[in-house]
Structure formats: structure tokens, C-alpha cells
N, C-alpha and C positions, 0 to 999 in steps of 0.2 A: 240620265236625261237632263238637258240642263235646267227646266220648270224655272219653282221659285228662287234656286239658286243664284241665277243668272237676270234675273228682271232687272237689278239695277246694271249689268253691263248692255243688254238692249235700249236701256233708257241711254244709257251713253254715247252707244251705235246709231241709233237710229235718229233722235234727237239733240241731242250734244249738251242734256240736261245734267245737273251734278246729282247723284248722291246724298241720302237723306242724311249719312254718317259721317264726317268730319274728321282726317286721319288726326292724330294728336300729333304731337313733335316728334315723338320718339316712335311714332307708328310703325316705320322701315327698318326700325332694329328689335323689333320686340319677338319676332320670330325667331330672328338666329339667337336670341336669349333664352330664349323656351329649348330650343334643340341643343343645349349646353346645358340642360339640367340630364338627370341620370333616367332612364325610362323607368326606374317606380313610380316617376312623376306621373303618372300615363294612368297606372294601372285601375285608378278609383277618382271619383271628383270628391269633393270636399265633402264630409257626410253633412250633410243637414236633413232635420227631423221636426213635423208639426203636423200638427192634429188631422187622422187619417192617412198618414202619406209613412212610406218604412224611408229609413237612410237610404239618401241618393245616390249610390254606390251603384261601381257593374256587377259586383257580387249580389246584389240585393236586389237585382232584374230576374222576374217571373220564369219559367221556363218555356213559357205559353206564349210567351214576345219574342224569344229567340229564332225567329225563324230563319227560312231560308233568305229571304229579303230584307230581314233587317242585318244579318252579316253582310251580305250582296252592299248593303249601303252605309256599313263601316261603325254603324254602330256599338259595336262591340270590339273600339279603338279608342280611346280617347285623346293619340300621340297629335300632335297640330302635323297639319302635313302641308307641303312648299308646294307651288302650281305656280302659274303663269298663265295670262292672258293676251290671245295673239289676236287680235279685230284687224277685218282690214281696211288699210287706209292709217291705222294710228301707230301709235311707239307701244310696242312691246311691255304689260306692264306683270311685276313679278311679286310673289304676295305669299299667302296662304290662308289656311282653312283652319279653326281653333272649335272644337266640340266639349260641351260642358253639360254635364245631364244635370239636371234640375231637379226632378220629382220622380216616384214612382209610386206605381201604385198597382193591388193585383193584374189591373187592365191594360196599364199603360206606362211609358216610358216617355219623358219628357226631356228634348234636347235644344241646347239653342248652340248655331255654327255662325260662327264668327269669322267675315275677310281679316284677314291681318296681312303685318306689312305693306306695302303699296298696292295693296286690295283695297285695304280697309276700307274707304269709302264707298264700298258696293254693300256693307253696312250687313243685317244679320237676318236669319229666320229663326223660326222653330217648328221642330220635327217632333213627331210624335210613334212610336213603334205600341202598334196595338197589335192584338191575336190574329189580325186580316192581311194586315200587312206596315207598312209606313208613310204616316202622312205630312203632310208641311199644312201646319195651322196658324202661323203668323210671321210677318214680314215687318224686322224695323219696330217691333213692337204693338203693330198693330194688329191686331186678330183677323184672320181671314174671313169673309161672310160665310165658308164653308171649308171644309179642310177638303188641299187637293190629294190624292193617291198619289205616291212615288214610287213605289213599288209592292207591290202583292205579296203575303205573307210566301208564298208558292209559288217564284215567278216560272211556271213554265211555257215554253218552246209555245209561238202562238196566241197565247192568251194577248188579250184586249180590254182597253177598259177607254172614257170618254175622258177628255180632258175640258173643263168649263170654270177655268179660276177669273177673277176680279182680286187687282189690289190697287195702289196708290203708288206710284212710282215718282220721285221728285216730284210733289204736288198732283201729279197726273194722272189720271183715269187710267189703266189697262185693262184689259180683260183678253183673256185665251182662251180657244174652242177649235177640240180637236181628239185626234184619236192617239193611243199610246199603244204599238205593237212590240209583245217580247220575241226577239228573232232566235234570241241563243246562243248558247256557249261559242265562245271564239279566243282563238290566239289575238290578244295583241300587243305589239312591240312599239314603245317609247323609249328615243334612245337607245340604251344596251339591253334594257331589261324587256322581257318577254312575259306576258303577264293571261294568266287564264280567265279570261273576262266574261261577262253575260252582256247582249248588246240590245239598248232599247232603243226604238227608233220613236220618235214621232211625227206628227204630220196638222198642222193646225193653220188657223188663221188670228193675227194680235192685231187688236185695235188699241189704239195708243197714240194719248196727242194728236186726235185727228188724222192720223194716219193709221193705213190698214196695211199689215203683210201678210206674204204668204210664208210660214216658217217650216223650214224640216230640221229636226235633231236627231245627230248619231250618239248614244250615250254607251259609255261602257263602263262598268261595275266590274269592282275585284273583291273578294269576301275578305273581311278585316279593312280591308283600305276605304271601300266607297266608289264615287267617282272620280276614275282618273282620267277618263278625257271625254268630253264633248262638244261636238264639230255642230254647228248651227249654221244653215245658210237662209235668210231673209230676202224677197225678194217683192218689192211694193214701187209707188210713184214713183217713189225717190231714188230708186235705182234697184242696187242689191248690195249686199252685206255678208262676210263672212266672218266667223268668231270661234274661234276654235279655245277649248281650256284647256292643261293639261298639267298632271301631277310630274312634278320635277325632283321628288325626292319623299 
């Protein structure tokens, strides 16, 4: 689903506001420099250790966090993976997605996903894999007032849950309220590759910057990858909006 992922690309779409995050110089090359290292690079984040917390390693992940939903959202990948984003109305912009676990703890699993390359300005969250399922607790740094749900530890066929996040987007108020339904396993093909996905839909309303839309998201999850594509279409005063993401490699 595209949730907190994607807040700073709606603040783009909808408003034409910048990004809290600032690409550096070298932003545009720093992925194809990652994907030139050897995949042991991938395999563990850098151990660090302090009071209470075990080495931040995937080995050193609870088995009680492993669930079906946290593979469903890639969590137990740490390779940076290439996307692109296609809004409509703009130039086609091409990036990727950088994951680095931070903490762990018997309960919990702490990640922060980084835009890189000509993303980067859509700037960063952090996720959290607990025994329930997978949540996004802060955006850009900043702590969410409430952690939203991304996925259910069990995402089965049907299940439901509400959607009612608040953050800051470029200075700006947003807030989302709405329902999240899992439809279920599906074939789907990007490109050449055909991929066995789980597909969430939502259905909400964002207020933001004085404006209200009506939003629907198609999300699909691949177990190890995450998400590899979701198609958003907004539709408020200002007209309508389509924004589709999608894994390119």
C-alpha cells in the first residue's frame, strides 16, 4: 500500500511542495554504487549493541516477528532495491529504496527505508515489525502521534483494519482516514518478470494543505522484496492525480 511511503510524493502531486530531505551531490549515483558491492553486503546491518537491545543483525530477529507480513514487506531483505516514479502530469523520476535495521529487541524490530538516488528527496520513515504485524512509527524523523498498521502479522484474504494517520509533510499538516482491505494472492507482471504478489487495496480520504481528496490505492507485496508496485489515484477540487511506483530491478 503506498501509506507512509509515499506522503512525500502526494505532497508533490498534489501541491507542488519540496521534500523535507535534500538529495546531496552525489544522491543519483549512490545506488548504482550499492548494487556494485557483492550481496554479503545485504546479508546483516552493521551490528551495534546498548543497554537492553541484542545486535542489530537479521540473524538476531525474534522468531515471533518473522511473520507472514513482515516477509510480505521485505523485511527480511536488506539488498536496496531500484523503483521509479511515474505521477501524472510530471517527468518520470527514478531512485530506490535503502533499508537499515537499527534495534532489536525480544518484541520488536526496528527499520528505517531510505529514497535514494533521484528519490531521495521523498526523504525517510521508520518501520517497526512487532508479533501483530508491521508498523510505520515515524516519518523524516519525526515520531508519528500513533504508529499506523502496514500490514498484519497474518495478512489473510479479507481481513480489515482503519486507517487514521497524521504527519507533517513539507511543513504541512496531513492527515489520512480510511479503510485497508487484503484482497489476496495474485499474479503480477512488471516488465518481464511475473511476480506472486498479495494485493492491498485502500480506500481513504487526505486532508492536506487545505485541500481534501478522495484517495484509492492498489498495493502489491512480494515476500523478501516488499513493495513492488502501487498505483494511487486521487481525486479532489483540484482535479485528479495518478501516481503509480514500481520496482525496476
Amino acid at each position: 500500500m503506498r501509506k507512509s511511503w509515499l506522503w512525500p510524493t502526494l505532497c508533490l502531486a498534489i501541491a507542488g511542495c519540496k521534500g523535507t530531505t535534500t538529495p546531496s551531490a552525489d544522491a543519483s549515483t549512490k545506488l548504482a554504487v550499492q548494487k556494485d558491492q557483492s550481496s554479503t553486503s545485504y546479508t546483516d546491518a552493521a551490528a551495534t549493541t546498548s543497554s537492553g537491545h541484542v545486535e542489530a543483525t537479521l540473524g538476531s530477529i525474534p522468531d515471533n516477528l518473522k511473520t507472514e507480513g513482515f516477509s510480505y514487506f521485505g523485511l527480511d531483505n536488506l539488498k536496496p532495491q531500484t523503483m521509479k516514479v511515474v505521477t501524472e502530469g510530471q517527468q518520470v523520476q527514478e531512485g530506490g529504496i535503502e533499508r537499515k535495521l537499527l534495534k532489536v529487541t525480544p518484541q520488536t524490530a526496528l527499520y528505517q527505508q531510505d529514497y535514494i538516488g533521484n528519490l531521495a528527496n521523498y526523504g525517510s520513515v521508520q518501520v517497526e515489525a512487532r508479533p501483530d504485524g508491521v508498523y510505520t512509527v515515524a516519518q523524516d524523523g519525526n515520531t508519528l502521534p500513533k504508529p499506523e498498521l502496514e500490514l498484519p502479522a497474518i495478512p489473510t484474504k479479507g481481513k480489515q483494519w482503519q486507517i487514521d494517520g497524521s504527519t507533517t509533510v513539507g511543513g504541512k499538516a496531513y492527515h489520512e482516514m480510511g479503510t485497508a482491505t487484503i484482497i489476496g494472492p495474485q499474479k503480477l507482471k512488471i516488465g518481464d518478470k511475473v511476480y506472486d504478489a498479495l494485493l492491498v487495496d485502500e480506500t481513504k480520504t487526505i486532508n492536506f494543505d487545505k485541500t481534501t481528496w478522495a484517495d484509492t490505492d492498489h498495493t502489491w507485496y512480494v515476500k523478501g522484496l516488499g513493495q513492488v508496485k502501487t498505483d494511487s489515484t486521487l481525486k479532489g477540487d483540484k482535479g485528479s492525480r495518478n501516481i503509480v511506483l514500481l520496482v525496476t530491478g
